[in-house]
C-alpha positions as a Markdown table, in Angstrom:
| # | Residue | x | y | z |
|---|---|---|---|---|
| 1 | Unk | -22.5 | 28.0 | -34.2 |
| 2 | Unk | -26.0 | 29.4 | -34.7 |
| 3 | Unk | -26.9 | 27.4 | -37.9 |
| 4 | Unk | -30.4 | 26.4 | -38.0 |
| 5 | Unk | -28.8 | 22.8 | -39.4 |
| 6 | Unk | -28.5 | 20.5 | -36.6 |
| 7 | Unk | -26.7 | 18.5 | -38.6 |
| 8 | Unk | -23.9 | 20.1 | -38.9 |
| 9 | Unk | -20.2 | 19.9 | -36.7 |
| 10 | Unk | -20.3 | 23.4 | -35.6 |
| 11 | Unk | -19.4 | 22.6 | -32.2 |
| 12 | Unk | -22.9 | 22.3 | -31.1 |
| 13 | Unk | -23.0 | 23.0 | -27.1 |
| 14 | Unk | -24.3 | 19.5 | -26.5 |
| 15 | Unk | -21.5 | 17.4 | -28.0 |
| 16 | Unk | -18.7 | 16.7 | -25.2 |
| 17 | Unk | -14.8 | 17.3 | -26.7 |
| 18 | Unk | -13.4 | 15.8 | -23.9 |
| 19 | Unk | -13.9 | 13.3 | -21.3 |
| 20 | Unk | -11.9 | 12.2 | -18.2 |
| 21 | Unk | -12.4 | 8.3 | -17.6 |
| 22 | Unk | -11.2 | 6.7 | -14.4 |
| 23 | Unk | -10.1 | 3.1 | -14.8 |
| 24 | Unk | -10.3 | 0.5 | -12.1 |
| 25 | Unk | -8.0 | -1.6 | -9.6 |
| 26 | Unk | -8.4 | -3.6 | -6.4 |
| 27 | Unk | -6.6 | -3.6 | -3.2 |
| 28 | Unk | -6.8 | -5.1 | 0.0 |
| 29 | Unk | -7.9 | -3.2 | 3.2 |
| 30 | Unk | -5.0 | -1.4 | 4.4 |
| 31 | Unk | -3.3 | -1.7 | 0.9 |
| 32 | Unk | -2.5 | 0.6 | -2.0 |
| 33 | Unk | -4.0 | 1.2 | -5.7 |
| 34 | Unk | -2.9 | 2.9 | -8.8 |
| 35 | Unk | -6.1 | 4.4 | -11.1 |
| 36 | Unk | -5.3 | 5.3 | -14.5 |
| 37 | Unk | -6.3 | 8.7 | -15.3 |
| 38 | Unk | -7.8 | 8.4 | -19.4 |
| 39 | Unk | -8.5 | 11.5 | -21.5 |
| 40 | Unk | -10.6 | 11.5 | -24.8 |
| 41 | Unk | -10.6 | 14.4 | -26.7 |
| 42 | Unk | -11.8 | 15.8 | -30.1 |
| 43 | Unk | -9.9 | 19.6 | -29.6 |
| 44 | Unk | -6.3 | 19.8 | -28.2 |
| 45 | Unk | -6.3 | 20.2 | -24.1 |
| 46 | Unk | -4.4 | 22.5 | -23.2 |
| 47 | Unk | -5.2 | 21.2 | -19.2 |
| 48 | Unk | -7.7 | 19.5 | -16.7 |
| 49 | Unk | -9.0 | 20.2 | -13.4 |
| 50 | Unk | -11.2 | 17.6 | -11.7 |
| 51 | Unk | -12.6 | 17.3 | -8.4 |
| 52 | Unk | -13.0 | 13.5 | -7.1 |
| 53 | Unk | -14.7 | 12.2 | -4.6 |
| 54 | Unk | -15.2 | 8.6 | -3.5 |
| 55 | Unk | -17.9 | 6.4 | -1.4 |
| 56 | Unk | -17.6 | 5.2 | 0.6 |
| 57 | Unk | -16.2 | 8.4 | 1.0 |
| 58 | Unk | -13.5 | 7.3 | 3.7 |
| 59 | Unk | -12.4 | 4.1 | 2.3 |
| 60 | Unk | -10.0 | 5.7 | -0.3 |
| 61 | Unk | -7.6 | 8.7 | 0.0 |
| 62 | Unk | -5.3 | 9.8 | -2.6 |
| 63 | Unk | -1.8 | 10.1 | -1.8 |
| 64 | Unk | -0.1 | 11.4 | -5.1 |
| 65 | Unk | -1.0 | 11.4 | -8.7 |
| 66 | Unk | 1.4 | 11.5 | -11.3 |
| 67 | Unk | 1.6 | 12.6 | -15.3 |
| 68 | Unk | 2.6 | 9.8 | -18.1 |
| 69 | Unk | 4.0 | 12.6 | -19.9 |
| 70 | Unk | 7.1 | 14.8 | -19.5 |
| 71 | Unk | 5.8 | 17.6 | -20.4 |
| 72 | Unk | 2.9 | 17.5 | -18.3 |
| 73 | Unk | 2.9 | 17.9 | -14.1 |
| 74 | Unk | 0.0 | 17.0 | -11.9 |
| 75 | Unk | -0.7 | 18.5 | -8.5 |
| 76 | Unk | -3.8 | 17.9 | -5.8 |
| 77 | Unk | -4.9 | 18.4 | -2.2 |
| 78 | Unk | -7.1 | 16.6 | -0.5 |
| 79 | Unk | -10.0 | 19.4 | 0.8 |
| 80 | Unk | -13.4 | 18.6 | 2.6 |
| 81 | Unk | -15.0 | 18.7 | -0.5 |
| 82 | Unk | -13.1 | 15.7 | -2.5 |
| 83 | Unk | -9.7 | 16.0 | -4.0 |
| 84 | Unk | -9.5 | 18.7 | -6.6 |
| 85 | Unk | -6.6 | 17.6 | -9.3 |
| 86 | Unk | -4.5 | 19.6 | -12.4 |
| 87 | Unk | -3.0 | 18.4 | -14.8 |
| 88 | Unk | -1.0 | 21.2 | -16.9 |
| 89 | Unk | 2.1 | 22.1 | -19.2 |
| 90 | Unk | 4.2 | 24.8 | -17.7 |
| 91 | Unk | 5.8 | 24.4 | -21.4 |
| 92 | Unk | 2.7 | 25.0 | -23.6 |
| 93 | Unk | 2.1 | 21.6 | -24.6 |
| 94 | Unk | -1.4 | 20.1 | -25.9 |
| 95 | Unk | -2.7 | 16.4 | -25.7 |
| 96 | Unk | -3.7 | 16.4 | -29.2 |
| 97 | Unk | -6.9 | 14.6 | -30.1 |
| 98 | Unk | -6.2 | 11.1 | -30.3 |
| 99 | Unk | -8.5 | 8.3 | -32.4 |
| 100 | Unk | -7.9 | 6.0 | -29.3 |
| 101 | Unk | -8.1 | 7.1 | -25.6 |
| 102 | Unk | -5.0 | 8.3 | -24.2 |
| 103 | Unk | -3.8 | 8.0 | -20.6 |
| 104 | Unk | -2.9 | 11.0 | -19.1 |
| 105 | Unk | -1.7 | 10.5 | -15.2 |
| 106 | Unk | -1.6 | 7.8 | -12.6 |
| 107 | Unk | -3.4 | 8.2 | -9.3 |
| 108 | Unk | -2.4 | 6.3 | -6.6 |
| 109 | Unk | -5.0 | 5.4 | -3.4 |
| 110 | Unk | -4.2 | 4.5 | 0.1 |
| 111 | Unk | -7.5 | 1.6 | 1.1 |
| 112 | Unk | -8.3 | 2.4 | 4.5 |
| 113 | Unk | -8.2 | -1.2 | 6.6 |
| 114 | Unk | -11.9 | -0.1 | 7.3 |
| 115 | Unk | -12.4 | -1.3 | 3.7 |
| 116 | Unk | -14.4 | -4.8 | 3.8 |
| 117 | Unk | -13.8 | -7.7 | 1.6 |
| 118 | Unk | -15.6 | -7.8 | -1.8 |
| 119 | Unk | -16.7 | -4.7 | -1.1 |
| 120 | Unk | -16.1 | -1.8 | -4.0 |
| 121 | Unk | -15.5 | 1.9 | -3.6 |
| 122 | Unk | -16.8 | 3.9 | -6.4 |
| 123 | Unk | -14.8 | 7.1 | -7.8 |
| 124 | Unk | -16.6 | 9.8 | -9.1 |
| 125 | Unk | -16.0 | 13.6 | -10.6 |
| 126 | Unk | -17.9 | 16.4 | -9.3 |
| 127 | Unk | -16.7 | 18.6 | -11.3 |
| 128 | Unk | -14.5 | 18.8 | -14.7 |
| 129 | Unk | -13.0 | 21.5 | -15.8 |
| 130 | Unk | -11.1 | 20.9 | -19.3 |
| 131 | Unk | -8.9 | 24.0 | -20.8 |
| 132 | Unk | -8.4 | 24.0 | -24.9 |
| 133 | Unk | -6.2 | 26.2 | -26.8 |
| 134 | Unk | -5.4 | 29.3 | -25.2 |
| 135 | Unk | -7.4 | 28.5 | -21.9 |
| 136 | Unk | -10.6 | 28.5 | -23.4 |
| 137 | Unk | -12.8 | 26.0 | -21.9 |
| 138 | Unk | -13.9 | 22.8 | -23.4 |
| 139 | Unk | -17.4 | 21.2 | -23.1 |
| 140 | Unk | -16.5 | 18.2 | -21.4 |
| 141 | Unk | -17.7 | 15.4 | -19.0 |
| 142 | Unk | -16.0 | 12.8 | -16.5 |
| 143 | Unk | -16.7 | 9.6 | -16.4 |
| 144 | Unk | -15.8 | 6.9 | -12.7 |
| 145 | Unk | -14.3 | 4.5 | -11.7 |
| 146 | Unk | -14.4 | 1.7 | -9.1 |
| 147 | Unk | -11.7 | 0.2 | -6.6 |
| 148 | Unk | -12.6 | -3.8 | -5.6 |
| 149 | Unk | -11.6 | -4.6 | -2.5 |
| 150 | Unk | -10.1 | -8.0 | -2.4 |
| 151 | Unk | -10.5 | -9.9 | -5.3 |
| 152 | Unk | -11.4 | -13.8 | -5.5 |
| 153 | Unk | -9.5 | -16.0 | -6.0 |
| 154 | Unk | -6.3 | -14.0 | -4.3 |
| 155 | Unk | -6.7 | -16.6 | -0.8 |
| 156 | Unk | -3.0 | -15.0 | 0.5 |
| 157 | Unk | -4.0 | -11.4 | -0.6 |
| 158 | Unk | -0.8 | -10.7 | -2.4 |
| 159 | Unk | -2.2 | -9.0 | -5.3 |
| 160 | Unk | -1.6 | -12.4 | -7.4 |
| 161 | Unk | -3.8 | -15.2 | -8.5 |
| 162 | Unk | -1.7 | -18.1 | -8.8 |
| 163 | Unk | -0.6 | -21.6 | -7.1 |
| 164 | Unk | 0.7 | -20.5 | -3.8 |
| 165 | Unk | -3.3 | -19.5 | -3.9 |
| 166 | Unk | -4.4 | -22.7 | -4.5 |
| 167 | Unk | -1.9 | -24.8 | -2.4 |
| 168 | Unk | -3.4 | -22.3 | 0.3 |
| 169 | Unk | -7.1 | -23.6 | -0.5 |
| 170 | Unk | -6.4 | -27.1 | -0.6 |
| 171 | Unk | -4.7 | -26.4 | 3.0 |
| 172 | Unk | -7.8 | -25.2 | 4.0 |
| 173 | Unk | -10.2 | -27.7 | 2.8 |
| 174 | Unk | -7.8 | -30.6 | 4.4 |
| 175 | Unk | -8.1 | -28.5 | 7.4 |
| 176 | Unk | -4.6 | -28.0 | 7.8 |
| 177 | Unk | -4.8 | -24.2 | 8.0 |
| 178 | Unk | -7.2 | -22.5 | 9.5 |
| 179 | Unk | -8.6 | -19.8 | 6.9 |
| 180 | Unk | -9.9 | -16.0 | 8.2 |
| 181 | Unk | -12.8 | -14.5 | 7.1 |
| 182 | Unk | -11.7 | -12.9 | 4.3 |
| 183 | Unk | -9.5 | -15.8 | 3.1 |
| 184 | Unk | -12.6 | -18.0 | 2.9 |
| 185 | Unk | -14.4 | -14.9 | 1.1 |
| 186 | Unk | -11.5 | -14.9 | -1.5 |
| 187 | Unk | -11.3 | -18.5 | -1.7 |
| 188 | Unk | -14.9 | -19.6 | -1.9 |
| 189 | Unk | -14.6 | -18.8 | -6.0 |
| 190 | Unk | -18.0 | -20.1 | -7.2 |
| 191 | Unk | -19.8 | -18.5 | -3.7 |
| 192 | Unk | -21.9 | -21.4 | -2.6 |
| 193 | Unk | -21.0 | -20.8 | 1.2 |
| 194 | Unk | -18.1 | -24.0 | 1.1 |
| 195 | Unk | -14.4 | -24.2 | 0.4 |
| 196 | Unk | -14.6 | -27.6 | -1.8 |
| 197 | Unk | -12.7 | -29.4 | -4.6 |
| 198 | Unk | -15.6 | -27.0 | -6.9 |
| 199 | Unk | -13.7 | -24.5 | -6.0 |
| 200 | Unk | -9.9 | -25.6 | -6.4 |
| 201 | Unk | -11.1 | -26.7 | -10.4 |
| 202 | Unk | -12.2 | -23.0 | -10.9 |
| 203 | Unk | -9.2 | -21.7 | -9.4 |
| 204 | Unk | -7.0 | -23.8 | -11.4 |
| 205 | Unk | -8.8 | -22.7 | -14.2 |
| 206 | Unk | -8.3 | -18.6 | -13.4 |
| 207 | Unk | -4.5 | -19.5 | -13.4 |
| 208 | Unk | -3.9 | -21.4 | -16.6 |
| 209 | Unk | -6.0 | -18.7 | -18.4 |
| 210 | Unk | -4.0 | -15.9 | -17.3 |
């Protein structure tokens, strides 16, 4: 660098070349989640090192993370300080820089049952450490992502929206079936406090525009 013209692409030491992103999921207490792991990049990466951490901090614990790509491996632990991640080639391979954001690995969360309905657990980086050509490090920046706990609309909490849901609600507004707490959370879609024919119409909805 060192031109006096800001304006130019020399790699000023401002402009990030790559970014981690975190995607999102949702899982029910005591359930499991897969987070996409998303890389952009303007140099090749040669490899990544992250540490994540989560908050509520207990509420989400990584249990394995796996590379998309052959010719990359991932490896973790889980330490006191948040769960430090790599992703690297033991062949020499680069993620070249793509025009579109490129998935990179798969992390996969255990939800503690201490998790409470609609409640979300944000993912964070605390540190990102992104290795260009020939290990020489990248200016680079990581960006979260969230885990929702329950989502609405899912009254039988089996990861699906769809009719078995709403046979379940229309059980529950006969009085048929008597719904938990966190059924009537996930089935009270438009949140006024009541399980009513409102609410069946939305759901209905959700389903057909899947």
């Amino acid at each position: 660098g060192g031109s006096a013209d800001d304006g130019g692409d020399d790699g000023g030491s401002d402009e990030v070349q790559a970014a981690l992103v975190l995607g999102e999921g949702s899982s029910i207490p005591g359930g499991q989640v897969e987070i996409s792991l998303y890389l952009e990049n303007v140099e090749p990466v040669a490899g990544v090192q992250f540490t994540l951490g989560s908050s509520p901090e207990d509420w989400a614990t990584v249990y394995e993370i796996s590379s998309i790509s052959d010719c990359f491996e991932a490896s973790f632990n889980n330490t006191a300080s948040g769960t430090i991640g790599l992703v690297y080639s033991l062949s020499g391979c680069m993620f070249e820089p793509l025009d579109e954001i490129n998935e990179i690995a798969t992390l996969y969360f255990d939800v503690s049952t201490d998790a409470e309905w609609g409640s979300v657990v944000e993912l964070y980086f605390s540190e990102v450490i992104v290795a260009g050509d020939g290990g020489s490090q990248l200016n680079s920046s990581g960006y979260g992502g969230v885990i929702t706990v329950g989502t609405i609309g899912d009254v039988n909490h089996d990861g699906n929206i769809d009719v078995i849901d709403a046979v379940s609600m229309i059980n529950f507004i006969l009085q048929l079936e008597e719904p938990t707490e966190s059924q009537v959370w996930a089935a009270d879609i438009n949140e006024d406090g009541s399980l009513n024919i409102l609410d069946v119409v939305m759901l209905i909805e959700i389903i057909l525009g899947d």
